[in-house]
N, C-alpha and C positions, 0 to 999 in steps of 0.2 A: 347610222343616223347623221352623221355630219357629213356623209357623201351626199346624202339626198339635202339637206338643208344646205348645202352650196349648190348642188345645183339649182334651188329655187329662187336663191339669192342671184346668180350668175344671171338665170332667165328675168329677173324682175330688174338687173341692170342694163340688161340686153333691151328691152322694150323701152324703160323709161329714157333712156338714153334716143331712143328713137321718137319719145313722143316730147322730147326739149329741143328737137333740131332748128336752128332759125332757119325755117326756110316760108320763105315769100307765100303770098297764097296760091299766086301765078304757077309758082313751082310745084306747090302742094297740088293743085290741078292737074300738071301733066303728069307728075308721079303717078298720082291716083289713076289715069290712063293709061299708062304704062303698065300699070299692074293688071289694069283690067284685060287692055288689050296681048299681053302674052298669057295670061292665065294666074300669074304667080303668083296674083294676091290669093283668089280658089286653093292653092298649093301649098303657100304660105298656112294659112288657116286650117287646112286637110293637116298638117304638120302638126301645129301647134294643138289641136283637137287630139292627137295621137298623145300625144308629151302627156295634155293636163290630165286626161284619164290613165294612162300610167303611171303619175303623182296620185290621184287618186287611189289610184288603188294600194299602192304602196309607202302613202300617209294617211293611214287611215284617223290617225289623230288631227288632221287638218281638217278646219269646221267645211262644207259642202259650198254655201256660200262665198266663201272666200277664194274657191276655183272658178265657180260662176264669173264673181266680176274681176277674176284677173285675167278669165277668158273674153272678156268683154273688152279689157282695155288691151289684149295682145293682139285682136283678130283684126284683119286688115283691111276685108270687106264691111261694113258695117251696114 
């Protein structure tokens, strides 16, 4: 249990840390291109949709909802 509860912690430091970055809005524009344009955000998200149903399955004590909107503020297409 404390391998899988770091790793939800690790993953929820990984995204929050990506959603504090100061970056410009200019910048925030071409990234968002950037990811459209090689694919990576699709793959990003293809990724991360694999991870959260794998937690799911294997905390099954984790309320349903709370995979929902952590798959909402992980996924990079929106």
């Amino acid at each position: 249990m404390k391998l899988k509860t770091s790793l939800v912690v690790l993953i929820l430091i990984v995204c929050s840390a990506f959603l504090r970055a100061d970056v410009t809005p200019e910048k925030r524009i071409e990234i968002d291109r950037m990811l459209k344009l090689t694919g990576m955000g699709k793959l990003v998200d293809q990724m991360m949709n694999q991870m959260i149903a794998g937690f799911r399955a294997n905390m099954k004590d984790v309320p349903s909802d709370f995979w929902d909107r952590f798959a909402q503020k992980c996924m990079v297409r929106r």
